[in-house]
C-alpha positions in Angstrom: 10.9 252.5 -18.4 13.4 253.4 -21.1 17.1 252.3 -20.1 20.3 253.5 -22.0 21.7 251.4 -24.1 18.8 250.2 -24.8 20.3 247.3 -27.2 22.1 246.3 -23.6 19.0 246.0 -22.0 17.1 243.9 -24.3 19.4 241.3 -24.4 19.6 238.0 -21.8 17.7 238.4 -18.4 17.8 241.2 -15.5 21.1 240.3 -13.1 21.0 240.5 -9.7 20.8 244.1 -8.7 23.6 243.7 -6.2 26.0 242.4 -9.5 25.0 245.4 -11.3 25.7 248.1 -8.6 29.1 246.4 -8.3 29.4 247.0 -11.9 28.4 250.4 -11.4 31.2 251.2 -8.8 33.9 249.5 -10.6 32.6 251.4 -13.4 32.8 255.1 -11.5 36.3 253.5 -9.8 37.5 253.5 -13.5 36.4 256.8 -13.6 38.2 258.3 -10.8 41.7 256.3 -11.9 41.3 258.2 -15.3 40.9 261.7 -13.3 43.8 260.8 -10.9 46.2 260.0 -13.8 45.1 262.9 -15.6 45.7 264.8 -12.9 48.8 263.4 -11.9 50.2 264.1 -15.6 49.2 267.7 -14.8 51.3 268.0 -11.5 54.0 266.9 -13.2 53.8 269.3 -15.8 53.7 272.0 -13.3 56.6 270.1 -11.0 58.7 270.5 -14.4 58.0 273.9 -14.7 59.8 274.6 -11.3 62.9 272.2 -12.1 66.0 274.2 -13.0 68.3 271.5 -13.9 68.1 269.9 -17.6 66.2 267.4 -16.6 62.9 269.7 -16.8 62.2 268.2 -20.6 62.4 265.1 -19.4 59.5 265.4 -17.0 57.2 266.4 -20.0 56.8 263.1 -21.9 56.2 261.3 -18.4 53.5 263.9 -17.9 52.1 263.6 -21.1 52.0 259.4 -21.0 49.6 260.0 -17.4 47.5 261.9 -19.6 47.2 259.5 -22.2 46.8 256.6 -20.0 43.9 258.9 -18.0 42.2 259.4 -21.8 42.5 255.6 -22.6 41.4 254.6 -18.8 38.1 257.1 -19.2 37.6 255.4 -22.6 37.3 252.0 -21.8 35.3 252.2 -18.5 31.9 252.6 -20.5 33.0 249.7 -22.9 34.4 247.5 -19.7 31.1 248.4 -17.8 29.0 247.5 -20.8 30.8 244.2 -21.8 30.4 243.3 -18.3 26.8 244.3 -18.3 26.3 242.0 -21.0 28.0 238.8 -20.1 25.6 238.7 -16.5 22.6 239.2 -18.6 23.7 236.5 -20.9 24.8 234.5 -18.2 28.4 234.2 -19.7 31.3 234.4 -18.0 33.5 237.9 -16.7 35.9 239.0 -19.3 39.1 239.3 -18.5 42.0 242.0 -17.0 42.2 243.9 -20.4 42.9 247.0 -20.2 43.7 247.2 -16.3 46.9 245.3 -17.5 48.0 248.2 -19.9 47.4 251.0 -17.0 49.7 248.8 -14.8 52.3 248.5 -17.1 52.6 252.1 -18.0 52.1 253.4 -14.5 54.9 251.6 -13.9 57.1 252.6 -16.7 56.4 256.5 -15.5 57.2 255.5 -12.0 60.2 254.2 -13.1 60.9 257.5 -15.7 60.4 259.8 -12.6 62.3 257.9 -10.1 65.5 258.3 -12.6 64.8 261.7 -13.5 64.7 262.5 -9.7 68.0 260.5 -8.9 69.8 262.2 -11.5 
């Protein structure tokens, strides 16, 4: 049976199956947070459109930053997957947070961007 990555697969022994379907599901998980934010960036977009105050180019770079976090969230859930993929067939431990810590911090900057451009 021929696996891809097949460099992935030839290392260390096979894990547990239920370890690798829970690294399957946060895998797709990762997936669906890069869709949401994507997503999210695009409402916001279109929510800026509608806003007739002068705060309507203010919404943009907010919008933009959910896409960019969305493109860097999609990125990293095939190398997070892989790296974790790795360290149960090598017996090693978990890597860390990583990237999960960057997607908090700048959700949270945009939520805090939106919340001012809706109070003002």
């Amino acid at each position: 049976m021929r696996r891809w990555p097949a460099a992935l697969y030839r290392e260390g022994e096979e894990p547990d199956p239920r370890f690798t379907f829970a690294n399957e599901r946060t895998f797709l998980a990762w997936l669906r947070t890069s869709l949401a934010l994507v997503v999210g960036g695009v409402a916001i977009d279109v929510l800026a459109e509608s806003v007739e105050s002068g705060n309507a180019d203010g919404f943009r770079p907010l919008a933009a930053a959910l896409v960019v976090l969305g493109m860097l969230a999609s990125g990293s859930a095939f190398f997070r997957w892989m790296t974790n993929e790795r360290a149960m067939r090598r017996g090693e431990p978990l890597p860390g947070l990583g990237m999960g810590a960057v997607l908090a911090l700048g959700i949270a900057i945009v939520s805090a961007g939106l919340l001012i451009l809706f109070l003002l």
